[in-house]
C-alpha positions as a LaTeX table, in Angstrom:
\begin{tabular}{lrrr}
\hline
Residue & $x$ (\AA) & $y$ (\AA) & $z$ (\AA) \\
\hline
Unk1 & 5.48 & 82.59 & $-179.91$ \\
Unk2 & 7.75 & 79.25 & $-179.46$ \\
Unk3 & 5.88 & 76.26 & $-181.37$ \\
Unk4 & 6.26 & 74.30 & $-178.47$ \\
Unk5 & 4.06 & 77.43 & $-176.51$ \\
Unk6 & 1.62 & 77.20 & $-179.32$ \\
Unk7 & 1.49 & 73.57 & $-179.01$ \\
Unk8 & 0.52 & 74.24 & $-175.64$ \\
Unk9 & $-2.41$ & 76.46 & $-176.49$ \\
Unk10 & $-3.88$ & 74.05 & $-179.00$ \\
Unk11 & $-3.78$ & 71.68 & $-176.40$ \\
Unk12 & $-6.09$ & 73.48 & $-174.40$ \\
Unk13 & $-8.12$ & 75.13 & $-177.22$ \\
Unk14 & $-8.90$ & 71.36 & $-178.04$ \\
Unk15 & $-9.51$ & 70.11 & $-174.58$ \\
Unk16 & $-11.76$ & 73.04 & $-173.83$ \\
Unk17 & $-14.04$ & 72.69 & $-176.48$ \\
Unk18 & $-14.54$ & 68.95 & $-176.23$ \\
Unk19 & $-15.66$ & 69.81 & $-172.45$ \\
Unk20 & $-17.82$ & 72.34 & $-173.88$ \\
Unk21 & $-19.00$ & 70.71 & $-176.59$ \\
Unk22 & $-20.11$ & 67.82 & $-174.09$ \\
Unk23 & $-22.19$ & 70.26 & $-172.11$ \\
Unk24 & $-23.85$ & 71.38 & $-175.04$ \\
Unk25 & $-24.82$ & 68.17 & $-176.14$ \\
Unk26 & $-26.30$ & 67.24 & $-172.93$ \\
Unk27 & $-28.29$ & 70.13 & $-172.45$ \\
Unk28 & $-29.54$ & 69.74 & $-176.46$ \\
Unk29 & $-30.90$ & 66.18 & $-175.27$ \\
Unk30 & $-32.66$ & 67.63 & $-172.39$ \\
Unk31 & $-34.24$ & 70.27 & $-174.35$ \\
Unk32 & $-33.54$ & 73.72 & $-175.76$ \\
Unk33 & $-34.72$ & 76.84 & $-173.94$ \\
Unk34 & $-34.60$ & 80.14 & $-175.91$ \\
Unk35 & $-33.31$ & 82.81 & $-173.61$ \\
Unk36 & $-33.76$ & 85.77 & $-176.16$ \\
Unk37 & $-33.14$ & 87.28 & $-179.35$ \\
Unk38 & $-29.91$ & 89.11 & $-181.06$ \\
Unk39 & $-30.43$ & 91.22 & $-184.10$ \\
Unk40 & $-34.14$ & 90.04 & $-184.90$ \\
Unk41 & $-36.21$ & 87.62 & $-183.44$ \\
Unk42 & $-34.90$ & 84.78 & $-185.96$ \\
Unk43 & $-31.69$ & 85.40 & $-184.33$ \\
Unk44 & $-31.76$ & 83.47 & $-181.00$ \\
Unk45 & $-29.67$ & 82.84 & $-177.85$ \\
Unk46 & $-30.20$ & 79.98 & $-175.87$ \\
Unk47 & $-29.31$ & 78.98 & $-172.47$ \\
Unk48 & $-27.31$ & 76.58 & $-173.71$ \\
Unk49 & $-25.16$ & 79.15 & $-175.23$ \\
Unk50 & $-24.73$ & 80.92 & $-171.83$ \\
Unk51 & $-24.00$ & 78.08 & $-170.10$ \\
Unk52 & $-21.64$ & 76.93 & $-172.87$ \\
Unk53 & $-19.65$ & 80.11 & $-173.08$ \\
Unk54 & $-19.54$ & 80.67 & $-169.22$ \\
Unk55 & $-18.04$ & 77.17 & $-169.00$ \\
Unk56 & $-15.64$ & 77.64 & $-171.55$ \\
Unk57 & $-14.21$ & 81.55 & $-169.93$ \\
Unk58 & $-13.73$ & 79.67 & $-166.45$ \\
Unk59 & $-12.01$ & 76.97 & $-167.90$ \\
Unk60 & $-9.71$ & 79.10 & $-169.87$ \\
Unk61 & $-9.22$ & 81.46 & $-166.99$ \\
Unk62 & $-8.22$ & 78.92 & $-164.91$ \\
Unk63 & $-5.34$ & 77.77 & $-166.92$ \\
Unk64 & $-4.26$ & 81.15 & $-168.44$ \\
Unk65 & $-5.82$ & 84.37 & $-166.12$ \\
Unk66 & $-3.36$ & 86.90 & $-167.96$ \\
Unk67 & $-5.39$ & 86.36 & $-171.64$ \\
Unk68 & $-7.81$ & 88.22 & $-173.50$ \\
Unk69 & $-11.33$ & 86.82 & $-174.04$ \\
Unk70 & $-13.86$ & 87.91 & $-176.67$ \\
Unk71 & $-16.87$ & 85.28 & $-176.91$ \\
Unk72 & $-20.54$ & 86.28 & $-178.94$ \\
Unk73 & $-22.58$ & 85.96 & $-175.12$ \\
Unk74 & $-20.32$ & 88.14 & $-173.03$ \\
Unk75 & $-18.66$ & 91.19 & $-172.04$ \\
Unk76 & $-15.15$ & 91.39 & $-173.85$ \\
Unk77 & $-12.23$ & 91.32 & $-171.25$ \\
Unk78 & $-8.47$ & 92.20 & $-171.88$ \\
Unk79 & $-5.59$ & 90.66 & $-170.57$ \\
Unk80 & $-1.87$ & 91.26 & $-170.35$ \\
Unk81 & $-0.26$ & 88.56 & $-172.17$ \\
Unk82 & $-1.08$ & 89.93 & $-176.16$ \\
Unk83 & $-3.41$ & 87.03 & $-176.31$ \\
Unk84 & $-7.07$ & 86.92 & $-177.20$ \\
Unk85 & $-9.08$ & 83.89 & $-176.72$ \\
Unk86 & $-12.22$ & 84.11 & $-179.40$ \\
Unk87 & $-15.05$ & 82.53 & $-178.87$ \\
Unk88 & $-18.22$ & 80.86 & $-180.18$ \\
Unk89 & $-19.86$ & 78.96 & $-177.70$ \\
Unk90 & $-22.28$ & 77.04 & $-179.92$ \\
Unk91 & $-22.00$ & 77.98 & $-184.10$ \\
Unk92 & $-25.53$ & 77.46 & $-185.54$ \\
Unk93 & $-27.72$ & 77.93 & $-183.03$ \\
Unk94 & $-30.91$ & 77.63 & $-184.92$ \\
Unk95 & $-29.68$ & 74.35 & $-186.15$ \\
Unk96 & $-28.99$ & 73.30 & $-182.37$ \\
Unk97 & $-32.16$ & 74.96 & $-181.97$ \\
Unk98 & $-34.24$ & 72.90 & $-184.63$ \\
Unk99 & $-31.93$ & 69.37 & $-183.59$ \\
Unk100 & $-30.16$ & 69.87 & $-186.70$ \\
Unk101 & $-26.68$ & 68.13 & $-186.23$ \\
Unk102 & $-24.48$ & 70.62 & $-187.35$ \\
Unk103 & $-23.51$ & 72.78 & $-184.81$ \\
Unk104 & $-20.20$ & 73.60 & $-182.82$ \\
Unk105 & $-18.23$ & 75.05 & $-179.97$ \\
Unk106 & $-15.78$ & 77.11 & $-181.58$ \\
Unk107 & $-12.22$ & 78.09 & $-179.89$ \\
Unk108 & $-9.07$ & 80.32 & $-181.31$ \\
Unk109 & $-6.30$ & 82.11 & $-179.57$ \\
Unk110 & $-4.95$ & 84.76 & $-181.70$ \\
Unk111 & $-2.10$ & 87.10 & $-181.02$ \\
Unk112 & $-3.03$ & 91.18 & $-180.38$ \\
Unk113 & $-6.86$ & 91.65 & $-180.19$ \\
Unk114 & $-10.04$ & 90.50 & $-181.69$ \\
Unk115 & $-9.91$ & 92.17 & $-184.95$ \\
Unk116 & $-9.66$ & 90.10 & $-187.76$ \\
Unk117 & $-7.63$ & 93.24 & $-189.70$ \\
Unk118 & $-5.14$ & 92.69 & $-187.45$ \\
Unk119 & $-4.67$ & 89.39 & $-185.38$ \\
Unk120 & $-2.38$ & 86.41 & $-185.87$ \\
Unk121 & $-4.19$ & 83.26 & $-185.58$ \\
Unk122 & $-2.19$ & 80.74 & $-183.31$ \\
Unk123 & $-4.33$ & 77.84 & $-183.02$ \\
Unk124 & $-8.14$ & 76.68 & $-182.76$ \\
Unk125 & $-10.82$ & 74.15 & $-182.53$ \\
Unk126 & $-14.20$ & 73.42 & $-184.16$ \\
Unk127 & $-16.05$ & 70.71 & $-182.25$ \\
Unk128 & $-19.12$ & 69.44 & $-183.35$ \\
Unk129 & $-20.22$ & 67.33 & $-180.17$ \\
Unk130 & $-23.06$ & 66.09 & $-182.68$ \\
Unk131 & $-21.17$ & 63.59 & $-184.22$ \\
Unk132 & $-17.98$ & 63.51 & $-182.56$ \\
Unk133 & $-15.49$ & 65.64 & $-185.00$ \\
Unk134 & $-13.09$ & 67.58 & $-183.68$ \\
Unk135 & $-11.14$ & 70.16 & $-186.39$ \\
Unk136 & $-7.98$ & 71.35 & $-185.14$ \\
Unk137 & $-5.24$ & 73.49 & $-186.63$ \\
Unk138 & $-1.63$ & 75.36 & $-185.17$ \\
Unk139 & 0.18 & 78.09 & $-186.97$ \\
Unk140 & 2.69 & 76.56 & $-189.37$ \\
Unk141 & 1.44 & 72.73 & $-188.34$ \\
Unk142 & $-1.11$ & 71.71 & $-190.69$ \\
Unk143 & $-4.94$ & 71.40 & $-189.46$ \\
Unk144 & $-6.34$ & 67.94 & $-188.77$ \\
Unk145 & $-9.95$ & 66.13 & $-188.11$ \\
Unk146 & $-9.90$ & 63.95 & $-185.20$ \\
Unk147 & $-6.43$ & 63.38 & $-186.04$ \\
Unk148 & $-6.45$ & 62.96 & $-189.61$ \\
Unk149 & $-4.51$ & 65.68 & $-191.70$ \\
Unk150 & $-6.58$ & 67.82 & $-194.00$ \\
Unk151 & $-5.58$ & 68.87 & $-197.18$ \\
Unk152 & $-8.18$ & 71.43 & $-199.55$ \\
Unk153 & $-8.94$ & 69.85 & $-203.11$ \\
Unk154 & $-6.84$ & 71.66 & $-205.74$ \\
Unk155 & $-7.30$ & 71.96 & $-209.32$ \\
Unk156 & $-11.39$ & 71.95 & $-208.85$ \\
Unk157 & $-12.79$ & 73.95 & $-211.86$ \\
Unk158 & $-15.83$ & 76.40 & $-211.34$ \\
Unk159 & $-18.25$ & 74.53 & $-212.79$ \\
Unk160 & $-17.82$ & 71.32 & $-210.95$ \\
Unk161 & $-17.08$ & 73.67 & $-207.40$ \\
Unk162 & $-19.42$ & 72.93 & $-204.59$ \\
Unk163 & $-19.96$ & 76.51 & $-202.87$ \\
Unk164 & $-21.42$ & 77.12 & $-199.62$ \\
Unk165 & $-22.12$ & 79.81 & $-197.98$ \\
Unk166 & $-24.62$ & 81.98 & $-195.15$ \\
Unk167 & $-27.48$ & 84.79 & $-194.77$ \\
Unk168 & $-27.93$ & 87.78 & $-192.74$ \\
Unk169 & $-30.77$ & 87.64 & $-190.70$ \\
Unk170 & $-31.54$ & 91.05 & $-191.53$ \\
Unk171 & $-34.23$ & 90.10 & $-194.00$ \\
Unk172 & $-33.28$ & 93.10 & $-196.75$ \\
Unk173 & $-29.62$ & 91.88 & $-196.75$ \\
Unk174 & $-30.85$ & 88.17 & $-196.94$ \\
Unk175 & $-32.49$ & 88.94 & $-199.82$ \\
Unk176 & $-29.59$ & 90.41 & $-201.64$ \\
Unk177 & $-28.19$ & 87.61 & $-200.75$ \\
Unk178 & $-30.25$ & 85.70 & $-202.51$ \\
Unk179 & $-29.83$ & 87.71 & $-205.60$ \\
Unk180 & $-25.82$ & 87.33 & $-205.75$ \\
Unk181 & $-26.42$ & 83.81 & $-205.30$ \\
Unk182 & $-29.27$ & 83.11 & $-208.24$ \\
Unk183 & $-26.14$ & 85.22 & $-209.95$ \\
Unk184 & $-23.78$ & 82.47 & $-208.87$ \\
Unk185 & $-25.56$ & 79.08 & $-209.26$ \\
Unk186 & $-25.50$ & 78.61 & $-213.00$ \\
Unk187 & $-22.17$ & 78.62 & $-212.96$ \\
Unk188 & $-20.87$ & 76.16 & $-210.31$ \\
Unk189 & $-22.28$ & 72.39 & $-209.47$ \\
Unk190 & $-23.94$ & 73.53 & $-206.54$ \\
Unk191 & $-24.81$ & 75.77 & $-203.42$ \\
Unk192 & $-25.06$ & 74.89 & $-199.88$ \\
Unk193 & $-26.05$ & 76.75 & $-196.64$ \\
Unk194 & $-25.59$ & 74.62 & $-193.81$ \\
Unk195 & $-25.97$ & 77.78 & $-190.92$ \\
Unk196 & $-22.09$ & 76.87 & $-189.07$ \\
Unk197 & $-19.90$ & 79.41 & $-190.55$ \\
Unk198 & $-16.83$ & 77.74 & $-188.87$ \\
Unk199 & $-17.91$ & 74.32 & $-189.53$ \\
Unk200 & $-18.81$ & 75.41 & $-193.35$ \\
Unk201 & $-14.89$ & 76.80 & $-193.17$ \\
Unk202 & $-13.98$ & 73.22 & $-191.97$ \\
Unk203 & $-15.37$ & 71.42 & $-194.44$ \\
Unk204 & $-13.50$ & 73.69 & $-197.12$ \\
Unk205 & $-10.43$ & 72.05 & $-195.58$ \\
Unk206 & $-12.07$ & 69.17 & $-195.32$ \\
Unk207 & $-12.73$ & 68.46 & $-199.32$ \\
Unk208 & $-16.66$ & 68.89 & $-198.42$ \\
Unk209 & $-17.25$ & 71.85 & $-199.83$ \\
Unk210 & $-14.39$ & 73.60 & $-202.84$ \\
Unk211 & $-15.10$ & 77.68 & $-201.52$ \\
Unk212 & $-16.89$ & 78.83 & $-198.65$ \\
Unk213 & $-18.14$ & 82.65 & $-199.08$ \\
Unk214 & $-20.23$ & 85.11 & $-196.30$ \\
Unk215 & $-20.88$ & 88.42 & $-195.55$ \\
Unk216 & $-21.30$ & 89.22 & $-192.08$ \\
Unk217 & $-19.07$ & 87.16 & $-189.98$ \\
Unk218 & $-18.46$ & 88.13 & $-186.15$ \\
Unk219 & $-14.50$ & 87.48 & $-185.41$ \\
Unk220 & $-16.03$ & 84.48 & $-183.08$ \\
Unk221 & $-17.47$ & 82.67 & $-186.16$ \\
Unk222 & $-15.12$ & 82.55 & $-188.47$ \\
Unk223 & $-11.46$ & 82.85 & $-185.91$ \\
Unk224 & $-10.88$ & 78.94 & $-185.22$ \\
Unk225 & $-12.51$ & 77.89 & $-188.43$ \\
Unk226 & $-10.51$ & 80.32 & $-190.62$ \\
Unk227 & $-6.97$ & 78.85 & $-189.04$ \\
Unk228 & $-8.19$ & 75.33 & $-190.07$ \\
Unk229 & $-8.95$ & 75.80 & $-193.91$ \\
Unk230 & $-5.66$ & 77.93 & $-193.70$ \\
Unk231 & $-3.58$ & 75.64 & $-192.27$ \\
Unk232 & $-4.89$ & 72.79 & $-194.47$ \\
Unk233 & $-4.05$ & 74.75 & $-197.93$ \\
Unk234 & $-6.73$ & 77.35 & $-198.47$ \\
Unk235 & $-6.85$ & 80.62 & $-198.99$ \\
Unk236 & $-9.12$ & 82.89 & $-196.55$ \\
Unk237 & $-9.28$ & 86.47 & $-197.20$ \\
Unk238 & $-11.43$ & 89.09 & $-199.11$ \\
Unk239 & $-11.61$ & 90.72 & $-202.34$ \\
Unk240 & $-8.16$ & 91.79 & $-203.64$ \\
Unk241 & $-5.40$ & 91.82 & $-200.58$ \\
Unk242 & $-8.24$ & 92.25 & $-197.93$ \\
Unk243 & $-8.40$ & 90.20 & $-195.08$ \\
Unk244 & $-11.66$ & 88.28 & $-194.35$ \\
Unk245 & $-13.73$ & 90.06 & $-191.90$ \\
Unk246 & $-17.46$ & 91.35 & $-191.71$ \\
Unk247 & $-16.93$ & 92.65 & $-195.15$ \\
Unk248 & $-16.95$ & 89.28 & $-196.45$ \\
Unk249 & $-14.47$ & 86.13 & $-196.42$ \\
Unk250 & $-14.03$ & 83.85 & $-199.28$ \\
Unk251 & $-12.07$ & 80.84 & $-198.48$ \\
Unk252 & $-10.96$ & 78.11 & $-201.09$ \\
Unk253 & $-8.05$ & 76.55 & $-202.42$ \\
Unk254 & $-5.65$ & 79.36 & $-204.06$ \\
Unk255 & $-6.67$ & 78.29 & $-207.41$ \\
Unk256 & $-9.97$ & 77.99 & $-207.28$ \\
Unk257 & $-10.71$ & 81.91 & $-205.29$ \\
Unk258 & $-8.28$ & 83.22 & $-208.00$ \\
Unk259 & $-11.15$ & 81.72 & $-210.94$ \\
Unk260 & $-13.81$ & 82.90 & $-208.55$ \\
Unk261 & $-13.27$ & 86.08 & $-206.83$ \\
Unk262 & $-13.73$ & 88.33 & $-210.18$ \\
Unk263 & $-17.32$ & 86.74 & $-210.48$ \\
Unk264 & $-18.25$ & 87.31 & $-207.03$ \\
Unk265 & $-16.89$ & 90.48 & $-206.52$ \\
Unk266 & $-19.22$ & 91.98 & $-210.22$ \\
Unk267 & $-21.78$ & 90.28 & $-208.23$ \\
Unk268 & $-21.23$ & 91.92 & $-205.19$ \\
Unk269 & $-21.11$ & 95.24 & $-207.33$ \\
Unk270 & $-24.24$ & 94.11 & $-208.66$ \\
Unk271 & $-26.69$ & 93.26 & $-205.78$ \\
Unk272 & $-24.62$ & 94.36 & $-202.64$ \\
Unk273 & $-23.76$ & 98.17 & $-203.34$ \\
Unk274 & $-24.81$ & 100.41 & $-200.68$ \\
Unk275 & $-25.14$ & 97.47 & $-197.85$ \\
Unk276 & $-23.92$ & 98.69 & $-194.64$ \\
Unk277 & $-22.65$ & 96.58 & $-192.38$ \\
\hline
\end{tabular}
């Protein structure tokens, strides 16, 4: 892939999810319908996520028919070209549910198929419509909010880290959760869980938050978001040389995951043994 092609499919990643992002907006300001529920009835769909996603596979299919698509609302397609389009129509729903304003469309085109073992991020885009940011990021060119480069803090020690991270909504793994995290929060300045997994990996590259960390993530929530802190200095992967993926992903700047992935991994050992995901 030419940088000049991949320049081309940021372009679009970023145009498409401003579009989308708009729609999703609107329809938040005329009111939320729930349209059903995923894994438990905490975890919701909308129409607004239908809508949102639909919108976003036409527009994508229009300009490039010979991709892949994988999105959270709809049947997986393959394509011809070795590119995969992965999708999150609207990251945090129950926040866009609730009128929380931190939610986003969520866009990445990745080389080979949607598995996060295996892919090549090429470029994405996190838009929260909410309050007009728009994270970007291209293989090898940096990552950027609303044109602005990003760079991750460095040289952050653990105890004056600002972590954030997510919970199942499986209520038994929620609550070991909960127990690696009373584990954790003596030791750093401070935990937050904001409910956007790629907008919590944004604001790692952002300087908002030191190290993001979540077990759980779908390809769709953590593809575009994952290429920004990347491309902006972090380090996103797992424990040891594994890649991030439903396991877990830890994402911070080298230095800091270096300090912090022995402690989370004993707590892991600890509290998460014998979770199946």
């Amino acid at each position: 892939m030419t940088p000049s092609a991949s320049t081309e499919l940021l372009a679009l990643a970023r145009k498409t999810a401003i579009t989308a992002g708009e729609l999703a907006r609107r329809r938040r300001a005329e009111g939320v319908e729930i349209a059903a529920s995923k894994s438990s009835p905490e975890d919701v769909v909308t129409l607004a996520d239908r809508e949102t996603e639909a919108l976003i596979r036409s527009l994508l299919a229009d300009a490039r028919p010979n991709d892949g698509f994988h999105g959270e609302e709809s049947t997986a397609g393959t394509g011809t070209s070795g590119l995969t389009w992965v999708v999150d129509p609207i990251d945090g729903t129950v926040n866009y549910l609730y009128g929380i304003p931190f939610y986003a469309v969520s866009i990445a085109v990745v080389e080979g198929d949607a598995d996060p073992a295996s892919w090549t991020a090429l470029a994405g885009a996190v838009h929260n419509p909410a309050i007009d940011e728009l994270f970007s990021a291209q293989a090898g060119q940096g990552a950027d909010l609303n044109g602005r480069p990003l760079q991750v803090k460095t040289g952050v020690p653990l105890s004056l880290a600002l972590f954030g991270t997510g919970f199942s909504y499986d209520s038994v793994r929620r609550s070991r959760q909960a127990q690696v995290l009373h584990g954790l929060i003596a030791q750093v300045r401070d935990v937050r869980r904001v409910g956007a997994a790629s907008l919590d990996l944004c604001s790692v590259a952002a300087g908002r938050l030191d190290l993001y960390y979540e077990r759980g993530l779908n390809p769709w929530d953590h593809a575009a978001g994952g290429l920004v802190a990347a491309e902006a200095g972090a380090r996103v992967g797992g424990f040891g040389d594994d890649r991030e993926g439903i396991s877990l992903l830890i994402a911070a700047a080298p230095d800091l995951y270096a300090t912090a992935e022995p402690i989370l991994l004993k707590l892991f050992n600890e509290f998460m043994a014998g979770d199946d995901i």
